[in-house]
BALOBA-1460 file (C-alpha; in Angstrom, 3 decimals):
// residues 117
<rec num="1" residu="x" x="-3.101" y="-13.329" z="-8.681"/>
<rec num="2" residu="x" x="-5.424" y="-10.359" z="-8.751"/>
<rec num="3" residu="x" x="-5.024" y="-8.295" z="-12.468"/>
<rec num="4" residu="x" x="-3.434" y="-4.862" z="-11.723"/>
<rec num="5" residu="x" x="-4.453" y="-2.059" z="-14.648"/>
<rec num="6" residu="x" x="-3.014" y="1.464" z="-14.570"/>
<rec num="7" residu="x" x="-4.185" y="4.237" z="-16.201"/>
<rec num="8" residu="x" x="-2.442" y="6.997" z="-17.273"/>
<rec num="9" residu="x" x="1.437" y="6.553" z="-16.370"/>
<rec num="10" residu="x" x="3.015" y="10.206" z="-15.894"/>
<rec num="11" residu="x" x="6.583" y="11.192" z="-15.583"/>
<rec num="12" residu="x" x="7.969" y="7.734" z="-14.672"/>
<rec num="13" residu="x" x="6.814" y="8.233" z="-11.131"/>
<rec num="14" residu="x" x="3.302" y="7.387" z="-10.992"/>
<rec num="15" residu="x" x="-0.084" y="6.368" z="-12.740"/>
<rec num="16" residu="x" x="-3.015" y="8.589" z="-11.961"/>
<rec num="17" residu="x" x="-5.180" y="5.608" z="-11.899"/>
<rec num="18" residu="x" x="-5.176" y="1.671" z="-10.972"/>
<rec num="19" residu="x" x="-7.405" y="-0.818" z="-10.706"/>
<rec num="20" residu="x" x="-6.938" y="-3.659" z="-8.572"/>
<rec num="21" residu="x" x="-9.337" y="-6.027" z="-6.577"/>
<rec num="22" residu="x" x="-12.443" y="-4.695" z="-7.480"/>
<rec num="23" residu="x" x="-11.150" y="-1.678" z="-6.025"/>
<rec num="24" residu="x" x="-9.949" y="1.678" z="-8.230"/>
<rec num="25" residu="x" x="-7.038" y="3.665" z="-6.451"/>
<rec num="26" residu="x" x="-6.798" y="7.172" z="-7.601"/>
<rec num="27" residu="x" x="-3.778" y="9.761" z="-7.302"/>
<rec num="28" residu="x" x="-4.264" y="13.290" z="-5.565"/>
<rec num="29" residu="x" x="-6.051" y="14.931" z="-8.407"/>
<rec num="30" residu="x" x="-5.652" y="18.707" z="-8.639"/>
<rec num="31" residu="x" x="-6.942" y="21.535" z="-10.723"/>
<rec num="32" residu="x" x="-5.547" y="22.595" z="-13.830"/>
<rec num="33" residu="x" x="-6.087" y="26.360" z="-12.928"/>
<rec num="34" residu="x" x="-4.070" y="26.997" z="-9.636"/>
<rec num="35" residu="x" x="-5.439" y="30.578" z="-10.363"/>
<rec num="36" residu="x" x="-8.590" y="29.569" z="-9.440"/>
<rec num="37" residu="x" x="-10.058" y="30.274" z="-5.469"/>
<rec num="38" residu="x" x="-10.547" y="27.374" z="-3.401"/>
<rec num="39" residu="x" x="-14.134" y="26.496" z="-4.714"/>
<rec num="40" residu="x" x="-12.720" y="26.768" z="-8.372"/>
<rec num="41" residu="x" x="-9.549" y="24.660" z="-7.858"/>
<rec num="42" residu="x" x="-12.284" y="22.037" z="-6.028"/>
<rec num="43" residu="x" x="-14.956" y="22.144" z="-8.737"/>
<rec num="44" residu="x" x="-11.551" y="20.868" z="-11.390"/>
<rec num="45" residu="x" x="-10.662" y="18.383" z="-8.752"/>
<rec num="46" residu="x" x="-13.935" y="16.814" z="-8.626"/>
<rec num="47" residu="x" x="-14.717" y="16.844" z="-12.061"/>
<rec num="48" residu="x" x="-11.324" y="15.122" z="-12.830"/>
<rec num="49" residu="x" x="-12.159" y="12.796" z="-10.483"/>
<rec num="50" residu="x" x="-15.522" y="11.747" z="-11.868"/>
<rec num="51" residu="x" x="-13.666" y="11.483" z="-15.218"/>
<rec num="52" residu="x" x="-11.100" y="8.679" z="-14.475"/>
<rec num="53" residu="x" x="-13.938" y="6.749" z="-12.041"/>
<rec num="54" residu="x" x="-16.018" y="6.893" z="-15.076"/>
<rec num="55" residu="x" x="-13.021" y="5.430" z="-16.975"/>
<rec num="56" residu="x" x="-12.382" y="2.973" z="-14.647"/>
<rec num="57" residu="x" x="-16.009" y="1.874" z="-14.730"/>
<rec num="58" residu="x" x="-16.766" y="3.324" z="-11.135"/>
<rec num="59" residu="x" x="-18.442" y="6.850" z="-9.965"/>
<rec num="60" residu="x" x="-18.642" y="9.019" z="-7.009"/>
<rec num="61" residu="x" x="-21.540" y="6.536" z="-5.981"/>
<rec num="62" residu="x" x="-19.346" y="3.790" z="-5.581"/>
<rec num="63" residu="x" x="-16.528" y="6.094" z="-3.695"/>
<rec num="64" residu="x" x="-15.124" y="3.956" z="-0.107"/>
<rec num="65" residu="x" x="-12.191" y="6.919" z="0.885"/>
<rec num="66" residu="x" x="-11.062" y="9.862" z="0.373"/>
<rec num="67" residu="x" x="-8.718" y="12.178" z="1.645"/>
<rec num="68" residu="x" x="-8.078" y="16.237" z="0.832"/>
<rec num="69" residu="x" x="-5.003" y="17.991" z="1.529"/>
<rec num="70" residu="x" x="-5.568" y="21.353" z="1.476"/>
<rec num="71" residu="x" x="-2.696" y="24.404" z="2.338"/>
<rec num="72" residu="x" x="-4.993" y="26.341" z="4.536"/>
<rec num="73" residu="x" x="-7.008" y="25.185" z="7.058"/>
<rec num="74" residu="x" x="-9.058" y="28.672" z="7.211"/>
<rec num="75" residu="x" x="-10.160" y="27.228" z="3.672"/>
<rec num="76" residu="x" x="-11.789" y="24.165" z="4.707"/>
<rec num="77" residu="x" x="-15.774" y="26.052" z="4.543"/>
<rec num="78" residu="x" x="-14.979" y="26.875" z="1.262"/>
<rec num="79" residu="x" x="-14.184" y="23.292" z="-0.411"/>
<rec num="80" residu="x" x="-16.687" y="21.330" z="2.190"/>
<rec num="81" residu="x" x="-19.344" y="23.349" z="0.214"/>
<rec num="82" residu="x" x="-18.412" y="22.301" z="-3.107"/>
<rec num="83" residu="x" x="-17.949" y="18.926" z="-1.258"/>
<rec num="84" residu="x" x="-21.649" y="18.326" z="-0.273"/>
<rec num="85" residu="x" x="-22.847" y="19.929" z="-3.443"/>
<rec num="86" residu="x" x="-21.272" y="17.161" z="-5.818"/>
<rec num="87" residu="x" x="-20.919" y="14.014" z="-3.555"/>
<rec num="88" residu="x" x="-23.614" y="11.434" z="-3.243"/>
<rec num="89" residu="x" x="-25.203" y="12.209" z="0.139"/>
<rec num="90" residu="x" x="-26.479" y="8.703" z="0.182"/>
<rec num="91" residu="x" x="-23.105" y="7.058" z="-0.886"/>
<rec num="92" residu="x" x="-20.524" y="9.267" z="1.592"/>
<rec num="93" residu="x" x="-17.071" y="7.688" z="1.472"/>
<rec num="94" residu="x" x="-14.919" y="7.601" z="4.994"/>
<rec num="95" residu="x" x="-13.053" y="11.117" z="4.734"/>
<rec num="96" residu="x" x="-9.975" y="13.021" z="6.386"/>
<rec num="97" residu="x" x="-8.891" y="16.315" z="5.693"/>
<rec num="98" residu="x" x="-5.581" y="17.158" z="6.402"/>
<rec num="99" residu="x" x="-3.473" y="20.387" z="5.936"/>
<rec num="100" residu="x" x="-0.300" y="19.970" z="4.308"/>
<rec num="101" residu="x" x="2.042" y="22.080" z="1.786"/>
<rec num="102" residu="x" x="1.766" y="21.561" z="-1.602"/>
<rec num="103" residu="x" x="3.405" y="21.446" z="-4.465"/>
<rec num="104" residu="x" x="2.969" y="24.538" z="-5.802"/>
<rec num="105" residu="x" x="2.054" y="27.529" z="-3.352"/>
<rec num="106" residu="x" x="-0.377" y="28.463" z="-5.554"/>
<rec num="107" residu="x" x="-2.155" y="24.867" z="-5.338"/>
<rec num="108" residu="x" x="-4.790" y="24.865" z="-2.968"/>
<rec num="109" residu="x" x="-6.475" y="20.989" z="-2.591"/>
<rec num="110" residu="x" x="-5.205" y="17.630" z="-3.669"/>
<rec num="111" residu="x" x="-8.148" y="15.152" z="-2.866"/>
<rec num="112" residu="x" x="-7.196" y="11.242" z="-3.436"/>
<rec num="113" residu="x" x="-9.720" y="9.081" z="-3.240"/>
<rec num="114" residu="x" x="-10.385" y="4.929" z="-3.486"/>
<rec num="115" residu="x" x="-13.555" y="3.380" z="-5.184"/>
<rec num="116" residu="x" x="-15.350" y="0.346" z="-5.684"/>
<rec num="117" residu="x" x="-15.672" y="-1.323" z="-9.072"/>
């Protein structure tokens, strides 16, 4: 049976990280500022991101998926260029972008993402 480790449980409803088959399964990560523009709320996404990969002993390098929700389409230029700026354009992970409502209307982009050990 393949060890299953979660990281950070919240609410009773889900863990922002697990790890499980060599494989580390993170949930939509968001920024902390929902003040922020679409490039600011990205920037805190990604850097979150890199945070609980590094935890989980992985890295943007090692990235296999990913998928962004983001509440306006029109705002896709805007968080593709703080995209290619911070991901590994040797390493790119499969990708969709889908636009969806979040949960906040002030919440811009929710990016999950799935990474190799």
């Amino acid at each position: 049976m393949t060890d299953v480790k979660r990281h950070e449980p919240e609410g009773g409803i889900l863990s922002n990280a697990v790890e499980a088959g060599g494989l580390v399964f993170l949930a939509g990560s968001v920024a902390d500022d929902l003040d922020l523009d679409m490039a600011g709320q990205t920037r805190q996404a990604l850097a979150y991101i890199d945070q609980m990969l590094a935890r989980c002993g992985s890295s943007k390098a090692k990235l296999v998926s990913a998928t962004v929700y983001i509440a306006d389409w029109a705002q896709a230029p805007a968080y593709n260029a703080v995209w290619k700026e911070w991901i590994d354009p040797n390493n790119l992970p499969a990708r969709a972008t889908v636009e969806a409502k979040m949960f906040s209307p002030k919440c811009k982009i929710e990016i999950m993402c799935v990474a190799a050990k």
